[in-house]
C-alpha positions as semicolon CSV with decimal commas, in nm:
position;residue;x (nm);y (nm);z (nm)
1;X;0,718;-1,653;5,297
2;X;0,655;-1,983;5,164
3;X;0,359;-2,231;5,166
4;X;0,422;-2,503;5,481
5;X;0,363;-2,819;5,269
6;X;0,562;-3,008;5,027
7;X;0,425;-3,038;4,706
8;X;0,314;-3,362;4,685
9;X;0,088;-3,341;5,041
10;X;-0,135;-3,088;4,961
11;X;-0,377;-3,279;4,763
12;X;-0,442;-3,471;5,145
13;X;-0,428;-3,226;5,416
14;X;-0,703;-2,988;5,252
15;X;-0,780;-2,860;5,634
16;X;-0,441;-2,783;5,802
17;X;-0,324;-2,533;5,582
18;X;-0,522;-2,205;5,778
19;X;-0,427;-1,971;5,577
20;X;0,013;-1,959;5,670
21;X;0,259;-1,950;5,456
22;X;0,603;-2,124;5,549
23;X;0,849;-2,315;5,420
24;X;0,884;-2,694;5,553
25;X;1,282;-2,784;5,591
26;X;1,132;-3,168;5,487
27;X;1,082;-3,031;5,126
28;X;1,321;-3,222;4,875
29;X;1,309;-2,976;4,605
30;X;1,419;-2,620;4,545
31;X;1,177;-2,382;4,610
32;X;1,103;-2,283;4,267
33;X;0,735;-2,322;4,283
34;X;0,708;-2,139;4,596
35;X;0,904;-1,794;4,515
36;X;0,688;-1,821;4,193
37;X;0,342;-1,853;4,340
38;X;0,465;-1,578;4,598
39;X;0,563;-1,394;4,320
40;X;0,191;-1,411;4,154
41;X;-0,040;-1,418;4,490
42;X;0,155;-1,128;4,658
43;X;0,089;-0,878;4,448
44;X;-0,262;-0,987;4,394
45;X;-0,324;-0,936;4,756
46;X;-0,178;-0,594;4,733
47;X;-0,361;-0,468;4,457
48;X;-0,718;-0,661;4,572
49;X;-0,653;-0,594;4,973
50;X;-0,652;-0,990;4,998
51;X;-0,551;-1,148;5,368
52;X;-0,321;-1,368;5,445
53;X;-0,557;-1,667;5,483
54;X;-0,657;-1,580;5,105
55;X;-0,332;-1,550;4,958
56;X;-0,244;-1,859;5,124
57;X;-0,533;-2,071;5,072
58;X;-0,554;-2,416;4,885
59;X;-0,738;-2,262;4,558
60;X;-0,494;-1,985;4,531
61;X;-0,179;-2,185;4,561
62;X;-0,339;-2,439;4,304
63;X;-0,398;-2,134;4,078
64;X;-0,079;-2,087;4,006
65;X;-0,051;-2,460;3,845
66;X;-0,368;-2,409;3,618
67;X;-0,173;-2,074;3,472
68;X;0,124;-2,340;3,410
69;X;-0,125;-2,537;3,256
70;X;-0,240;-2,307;2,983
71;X;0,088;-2,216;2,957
72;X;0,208;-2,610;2,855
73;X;-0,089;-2,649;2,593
74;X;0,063;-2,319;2,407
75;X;0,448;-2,473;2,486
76;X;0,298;-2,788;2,335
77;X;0,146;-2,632;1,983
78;X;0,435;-2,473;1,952
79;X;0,675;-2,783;1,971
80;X;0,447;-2,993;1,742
81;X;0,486;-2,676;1,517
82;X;0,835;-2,640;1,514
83;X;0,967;-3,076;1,532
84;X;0,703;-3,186;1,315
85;X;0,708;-3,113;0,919
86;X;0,444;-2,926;0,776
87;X;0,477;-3,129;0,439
88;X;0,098;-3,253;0,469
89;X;-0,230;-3,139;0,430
90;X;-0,347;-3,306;0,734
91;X;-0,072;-3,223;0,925
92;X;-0,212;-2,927;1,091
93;X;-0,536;-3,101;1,199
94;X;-0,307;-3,358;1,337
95;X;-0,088;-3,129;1,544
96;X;-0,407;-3,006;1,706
97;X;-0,532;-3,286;1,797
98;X;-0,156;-3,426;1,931
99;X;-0,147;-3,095;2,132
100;X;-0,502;-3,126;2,291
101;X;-0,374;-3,502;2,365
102;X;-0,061;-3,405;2,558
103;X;-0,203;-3,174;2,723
104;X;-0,452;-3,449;2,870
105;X;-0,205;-3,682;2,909
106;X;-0,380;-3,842;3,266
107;X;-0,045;-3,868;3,462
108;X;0,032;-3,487;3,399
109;X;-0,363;-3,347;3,412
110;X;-0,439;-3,511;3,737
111;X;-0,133;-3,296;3,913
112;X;-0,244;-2,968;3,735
113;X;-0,498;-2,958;3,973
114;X;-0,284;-3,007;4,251
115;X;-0,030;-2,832;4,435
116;X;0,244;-2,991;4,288
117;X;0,550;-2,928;4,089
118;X;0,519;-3,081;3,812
119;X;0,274;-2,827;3,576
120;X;0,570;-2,580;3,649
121;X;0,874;-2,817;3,577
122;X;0,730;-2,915;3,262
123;X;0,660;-2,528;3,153
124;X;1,006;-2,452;3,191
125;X;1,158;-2,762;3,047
126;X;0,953;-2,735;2,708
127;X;0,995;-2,378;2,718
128;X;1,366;-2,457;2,740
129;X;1,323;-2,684;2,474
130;X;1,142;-2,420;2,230
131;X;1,427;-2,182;2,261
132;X;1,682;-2,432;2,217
133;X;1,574;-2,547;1,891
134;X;1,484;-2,184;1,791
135;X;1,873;-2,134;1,820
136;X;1,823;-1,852;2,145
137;X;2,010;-2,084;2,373
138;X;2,099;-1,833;2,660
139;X;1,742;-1,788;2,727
140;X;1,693;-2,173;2,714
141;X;2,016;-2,250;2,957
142;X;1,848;-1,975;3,186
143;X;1,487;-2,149;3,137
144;X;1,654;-2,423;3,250
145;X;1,772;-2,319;3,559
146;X;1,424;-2,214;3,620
147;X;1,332;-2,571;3,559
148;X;1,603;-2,695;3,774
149;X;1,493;-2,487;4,056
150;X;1,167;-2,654;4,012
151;X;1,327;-2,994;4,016
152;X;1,687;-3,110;4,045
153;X;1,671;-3,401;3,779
154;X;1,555;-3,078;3,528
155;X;1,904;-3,020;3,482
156;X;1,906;-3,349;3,277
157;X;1,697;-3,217;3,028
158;X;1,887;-2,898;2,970
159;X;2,177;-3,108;2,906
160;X;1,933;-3,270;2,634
161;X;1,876;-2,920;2,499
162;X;2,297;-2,905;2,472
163;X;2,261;-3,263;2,321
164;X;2,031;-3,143;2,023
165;X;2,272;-2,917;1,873
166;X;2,587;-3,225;1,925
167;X;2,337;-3,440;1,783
168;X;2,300;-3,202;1,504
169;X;2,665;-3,143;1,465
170;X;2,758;-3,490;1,453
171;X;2,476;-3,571;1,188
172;X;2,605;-3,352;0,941
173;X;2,945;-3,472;0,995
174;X;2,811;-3,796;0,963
175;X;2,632;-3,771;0,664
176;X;2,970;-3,640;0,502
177;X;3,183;-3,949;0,663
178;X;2,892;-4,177;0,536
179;X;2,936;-3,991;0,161
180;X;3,343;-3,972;0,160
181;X;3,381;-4,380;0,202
182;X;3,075;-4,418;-0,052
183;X;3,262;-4,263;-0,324
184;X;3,601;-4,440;-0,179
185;X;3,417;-4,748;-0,174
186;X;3,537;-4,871;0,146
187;X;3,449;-5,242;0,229
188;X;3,190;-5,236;0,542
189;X;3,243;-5,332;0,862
190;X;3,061;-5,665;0,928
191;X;2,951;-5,888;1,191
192;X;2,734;-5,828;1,536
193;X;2,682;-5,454;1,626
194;X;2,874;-5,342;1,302
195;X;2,647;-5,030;1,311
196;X;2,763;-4,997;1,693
197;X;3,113;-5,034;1,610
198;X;3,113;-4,802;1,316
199;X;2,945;-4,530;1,515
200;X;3,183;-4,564;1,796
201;X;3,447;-4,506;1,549
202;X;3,330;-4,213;1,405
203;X;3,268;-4,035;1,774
204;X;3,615;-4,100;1,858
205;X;3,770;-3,958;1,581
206;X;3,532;-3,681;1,598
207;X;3,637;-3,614;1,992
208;X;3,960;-3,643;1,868
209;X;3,954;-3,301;1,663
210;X;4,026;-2,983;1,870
211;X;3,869;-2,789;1,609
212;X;3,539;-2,984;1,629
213;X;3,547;-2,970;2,050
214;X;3,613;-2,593;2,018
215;X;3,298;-2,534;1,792
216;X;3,089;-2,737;2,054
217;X;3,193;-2,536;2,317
218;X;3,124;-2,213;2,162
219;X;2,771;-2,354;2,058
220;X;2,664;-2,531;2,400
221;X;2,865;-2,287;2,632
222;X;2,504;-2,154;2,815
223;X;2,409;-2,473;2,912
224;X;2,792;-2,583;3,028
225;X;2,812;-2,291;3,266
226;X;2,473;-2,351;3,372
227;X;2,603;-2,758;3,446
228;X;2,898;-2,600;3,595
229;X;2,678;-2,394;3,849
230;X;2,512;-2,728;3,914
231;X;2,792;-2,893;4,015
232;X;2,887;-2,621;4,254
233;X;2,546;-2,666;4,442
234;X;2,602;-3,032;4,455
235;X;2,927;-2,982;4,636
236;X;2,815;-2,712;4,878
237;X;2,513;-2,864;4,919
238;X;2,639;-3,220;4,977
239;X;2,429;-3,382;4,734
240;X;2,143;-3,309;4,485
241;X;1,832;-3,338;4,746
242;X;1,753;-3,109;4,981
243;X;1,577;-3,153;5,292
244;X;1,472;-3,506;5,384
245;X;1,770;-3,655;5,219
246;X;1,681;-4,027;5,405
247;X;1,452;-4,109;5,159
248;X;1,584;-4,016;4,821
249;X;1,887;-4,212;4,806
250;X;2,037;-4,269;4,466
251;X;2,063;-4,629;4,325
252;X;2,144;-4,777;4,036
253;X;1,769;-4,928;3,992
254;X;1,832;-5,048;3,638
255;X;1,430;-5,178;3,586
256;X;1,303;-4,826;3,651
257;X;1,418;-4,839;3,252
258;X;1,195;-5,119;3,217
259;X;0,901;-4,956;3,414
260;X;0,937;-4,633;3,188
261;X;0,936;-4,870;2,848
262;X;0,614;-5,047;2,990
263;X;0,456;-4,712;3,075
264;X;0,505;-4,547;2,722
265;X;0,367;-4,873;2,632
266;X;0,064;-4,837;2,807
267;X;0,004;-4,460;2,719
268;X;0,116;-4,493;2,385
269;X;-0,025;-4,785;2,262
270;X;-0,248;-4,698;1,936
271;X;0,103;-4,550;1,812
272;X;0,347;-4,908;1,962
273;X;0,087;-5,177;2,008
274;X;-0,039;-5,348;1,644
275;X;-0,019;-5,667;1,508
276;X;0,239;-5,566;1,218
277;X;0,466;-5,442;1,468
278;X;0,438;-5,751;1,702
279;X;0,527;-5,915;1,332
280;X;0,770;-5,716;1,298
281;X;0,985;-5,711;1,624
282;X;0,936;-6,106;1,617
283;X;1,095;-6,166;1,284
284;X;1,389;-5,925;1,357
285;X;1,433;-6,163;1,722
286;X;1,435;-6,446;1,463
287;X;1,704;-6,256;1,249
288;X;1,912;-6,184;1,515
289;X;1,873;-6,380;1,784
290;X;2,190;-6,383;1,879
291;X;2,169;-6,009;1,992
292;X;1,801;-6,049;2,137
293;X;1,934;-6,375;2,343
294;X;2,221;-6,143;2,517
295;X;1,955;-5,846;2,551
296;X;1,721;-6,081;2,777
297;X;2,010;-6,229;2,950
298;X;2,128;-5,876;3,053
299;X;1,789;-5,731;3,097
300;X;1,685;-6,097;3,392
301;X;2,060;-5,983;3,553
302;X;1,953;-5,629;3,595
303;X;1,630;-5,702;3,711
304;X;1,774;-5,948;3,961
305;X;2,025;-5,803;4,113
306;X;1,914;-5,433;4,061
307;X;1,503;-5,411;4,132
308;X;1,469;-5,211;4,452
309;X;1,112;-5,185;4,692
310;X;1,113;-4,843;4,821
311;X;0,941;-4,770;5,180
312;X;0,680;-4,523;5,011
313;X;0,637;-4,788;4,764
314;X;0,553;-5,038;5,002
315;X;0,373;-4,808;5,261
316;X;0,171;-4,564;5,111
317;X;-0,136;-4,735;4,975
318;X;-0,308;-4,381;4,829
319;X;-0,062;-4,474;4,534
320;X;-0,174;-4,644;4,215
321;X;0,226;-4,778;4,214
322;X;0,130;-4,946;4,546
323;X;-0,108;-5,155;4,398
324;X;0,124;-5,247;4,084
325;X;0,370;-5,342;4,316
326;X;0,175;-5,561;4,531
327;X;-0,075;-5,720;4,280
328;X;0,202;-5,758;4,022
329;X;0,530;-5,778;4,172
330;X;0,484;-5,883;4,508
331;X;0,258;-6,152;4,442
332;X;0,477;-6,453;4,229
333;X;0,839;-6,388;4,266
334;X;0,890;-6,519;3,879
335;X;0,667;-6,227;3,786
336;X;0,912;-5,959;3,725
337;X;1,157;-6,208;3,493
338;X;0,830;-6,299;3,328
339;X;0,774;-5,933;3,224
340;X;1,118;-5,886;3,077
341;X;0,995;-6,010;2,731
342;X;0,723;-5,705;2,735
343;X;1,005;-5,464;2,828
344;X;1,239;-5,566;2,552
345;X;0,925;-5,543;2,334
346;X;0,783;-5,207;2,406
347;X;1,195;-5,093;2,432
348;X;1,242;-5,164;2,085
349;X;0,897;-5,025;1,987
350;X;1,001;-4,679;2,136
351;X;1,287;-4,713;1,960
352;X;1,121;-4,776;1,621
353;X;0,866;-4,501;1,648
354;X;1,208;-4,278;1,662
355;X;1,353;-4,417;1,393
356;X;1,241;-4,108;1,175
357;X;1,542;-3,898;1,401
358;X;1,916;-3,945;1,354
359;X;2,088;-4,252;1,583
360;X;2,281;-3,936;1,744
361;X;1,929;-3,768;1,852
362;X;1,827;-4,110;1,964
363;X;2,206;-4,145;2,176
364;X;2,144;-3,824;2,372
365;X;1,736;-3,872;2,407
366;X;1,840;-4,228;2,579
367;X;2,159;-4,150;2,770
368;X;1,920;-3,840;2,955
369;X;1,608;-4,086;2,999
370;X;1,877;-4,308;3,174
371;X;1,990;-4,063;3,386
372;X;1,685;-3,876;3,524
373;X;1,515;-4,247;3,576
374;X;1,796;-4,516;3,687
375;X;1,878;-4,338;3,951
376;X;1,570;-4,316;4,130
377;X;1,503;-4,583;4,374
378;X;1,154;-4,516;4,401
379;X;0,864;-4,615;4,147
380;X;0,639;-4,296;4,122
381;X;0,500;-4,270;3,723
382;X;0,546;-3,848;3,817
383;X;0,870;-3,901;3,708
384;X;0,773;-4,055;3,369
385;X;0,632;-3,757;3,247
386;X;0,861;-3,547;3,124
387;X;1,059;-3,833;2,911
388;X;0,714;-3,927;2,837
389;X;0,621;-3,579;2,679
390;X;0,934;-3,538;2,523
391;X;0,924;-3,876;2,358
392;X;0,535;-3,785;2,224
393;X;0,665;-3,452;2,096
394;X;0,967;-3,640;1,857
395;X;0,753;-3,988;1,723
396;X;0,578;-3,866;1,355
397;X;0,235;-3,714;1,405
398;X;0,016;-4,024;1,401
399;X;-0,286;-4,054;1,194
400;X;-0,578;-3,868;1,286
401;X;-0,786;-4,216;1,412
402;X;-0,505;-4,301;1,612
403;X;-0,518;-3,967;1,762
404;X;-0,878;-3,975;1,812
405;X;-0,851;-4,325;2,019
406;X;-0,561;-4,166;2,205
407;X;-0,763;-3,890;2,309
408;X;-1,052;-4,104;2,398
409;X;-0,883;-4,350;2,618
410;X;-0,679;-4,040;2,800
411;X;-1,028;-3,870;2,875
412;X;-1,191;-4,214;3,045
413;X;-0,858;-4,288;3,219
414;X;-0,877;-3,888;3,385
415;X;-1,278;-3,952;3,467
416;X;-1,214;-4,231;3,643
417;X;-0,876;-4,122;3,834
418;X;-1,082;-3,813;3,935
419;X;-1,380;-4,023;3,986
420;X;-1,183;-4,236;4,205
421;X;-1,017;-3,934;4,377
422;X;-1,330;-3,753;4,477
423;X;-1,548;-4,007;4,555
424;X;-1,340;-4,338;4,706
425;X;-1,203;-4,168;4,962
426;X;-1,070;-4,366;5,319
427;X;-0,872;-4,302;5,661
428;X;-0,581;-4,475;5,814
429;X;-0,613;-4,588;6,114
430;X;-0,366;-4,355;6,307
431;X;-0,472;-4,010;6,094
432;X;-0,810;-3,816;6,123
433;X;-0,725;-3,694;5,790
434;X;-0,898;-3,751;5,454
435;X;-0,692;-4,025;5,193
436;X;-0,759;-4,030;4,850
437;X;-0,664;-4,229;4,567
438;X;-0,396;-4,031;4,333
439;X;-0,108;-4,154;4,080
């Protein structure tokens, strides 16, 4: 038996639940979340002589997600422990604090609370993540498939697991390239996107060995059978959604890029946001502003021809995106080429913050952040998070008053959002039912 409700209406319809557990063919996901919680209330009722209407009641199922919850703040410390270098005295202080911060990240909190998926998706991903760069990557492909059965797009991110040991591959192979035409002394390849050009070069010689394609394989096979048992559900399922498939049609919504960049921005912004990097990124425009003039010419075509409304996003005013949308976007047409600037900006501050991992790291993290978010026609910051987190986990561990204001702002922004939750609460006119204010 499953709960009736998808995950993201329970936080609404606190009083038509009574106590019945059933699955909902409208459901989009896979029911990951339910088998688990039945797999953790069940026996509880067995061993406590619970009822039905116990097992199945609001707290219980949102029990489940505060277990995920401890469960990511362990995942987390454990991440910072193993990516970040312990070369500092302060460094352990710092990964401490970085943990506590994560693990309050607002977007991610607020839904820990809820009966939604994403506590869950994000314990299996990171957990996927840990055992991938702990070399034990059978149990990370099949952690991944746990995560894909909590969401569909998870399967990006165990392809990014697969991606970390390429990426470390190729580094070491470049590295030796890099070495064998220093002591050839090779003239460099000049002119615009030389570093582009020279990469490209190297990958295709690379690809072009059977011996290096073989060694791949043997290191990534887990998580190519598990993409191979992916692509078998999308063909016998018809697709990669389940349930209402009407409104989660993929797109090529090439700004939901742009919407991610502004939003790591936003959350991020004691680590991307200071005068010597707005210095900075304007004297390298200046320097090549060549490049930077093609970037925004590309970046106002793909937000004119490729920005999408979806009907939730227009519709459902409990939605902080619905406000965004209509206070920002809807209001001045001109708005959305206006912003392009800021996304170029907070693009190549993400970028920079990364700089301290190799350009193949950076190739895979960006190719899978394309994927899980182009795609998506519909603006909802949920699906932010897991880049987001991911992202956090890589940049170097920020200085301890950075960390601190971090913290702070993330604590006010969750008062308020629950403030504004539990207390600014309103009706539609054609539902009895409670509406609240959520992300």
């Amino acid at each position: 038996m499953f709960p009736h409700f998808k995950t993201g209406t329970l936080g609404s319809h606190q009083n038509t639940l009574q106590g019945v557990c059933r699955w909902d063919p409208m459901i989009t996901t896979l029911p990951g979340l339910y088998l688990l919680s039945v797999g953790v209330v069940k026996p509880a009722s067995w061993i406590f002589g619970w009822s039905e209407h116990v097992v199945c009641s609001i707290g219980m199922l949102r029990f489940v997600n505060l277990l995920f919850s401890v469960g990511n703040f362990y995942l987390l410390y454990l991440l910072f422990r193993k990516v970040q270098p312990r070369h500092k005295a302060a460094s352990s202080v710092q990964r401490i604090l970085s943990t506590l911060t994560l693990a309050v990240f607002p977007t991610l909190y607020f839904f820990n609370f809820l009966y939604y998926t994403e506590a869950g998706s994000m314990f299996f991903t990171l957990f996927a993540y840990l055992m991938c760069l702990y070399g034990n990557h059978k149990t990370s492909a099949l952690l991944g498939f746990c995560g894909f059965m909590f969401r569909q797009t998870n399967i990006i991110w165990a392809v990014f697991c697969a991606g970390n040991i390429i990426a470390q591959k190729l580094t070491e192979a470049w590295k030796t390239e890099l070495q064998k035409k220093k002591e050839e002394r090779l003239p460099p390849i000049k002119g615009p996107f030389s570093e582009f050009r020279k990469i490209f070069q190297f990958l295709l010689a690379y690809s072009m060995s059977f011996k290096n394609l073989s060694m791949l394989f043997l290191l990534t096979w887990p998580y190519i059978l598990l993409m191979f048992l992916f692509c078998v559900f999308v063909v016998v399922n018809g697709g990669i959604v389940i349930g209402d498939r009407s409104s989660h049609e993929a797109c090529l919504h090439f700004p939901q890029l742009f919407y991610f960049f502004s939003f790591t921005l936003f959350f991020s912004f004691p680590h991307l946001l200071s005068p010597s990097k707005i210095r900075a990124f304007l004297s390298l425009v200046w320097k090549r502003r060549i490049q930077f003039f093609v970037i925004t010419l590309v970046s106002l075509f793909l937000v004119w021809k490729f920005t999408y409304a979806h009907k939730y996003l227009l519709a459902d005013n409990r939605h902080y995106t619905f406000y965004v949308w209509k206070r920002v976007f809807q209001r001045y047409e001109i708005v959305k080429y206006l912003l392009v600037p800021i996304y170029i900006f907070a693009g190549w501050s993400i970028a920079d913050s990364l700089k301290s991992k190799s350009i193949f790291w950076n190739l895979m993290f960006f190719i899978c952040l394309f994927t899980v978010t182009v795609p998506q026609k519909l603006l909802e910051f949920r699906y932010f998070i897991l880049p987001y987190i991911i992202y956090r986990l890589n940049i170097p561990l920020p200085p301890i008053s950075r960390l601190v204001c971090e913290l702070g702002c993330y604590a006010v922004v969750n008062f308020l959002t629950f403030y504004v939750f539990l207390n600014k609460t309103f009706q539609w006119p054609n539902s009895q039912d409670i509406q609240r204010f959520m992300w």
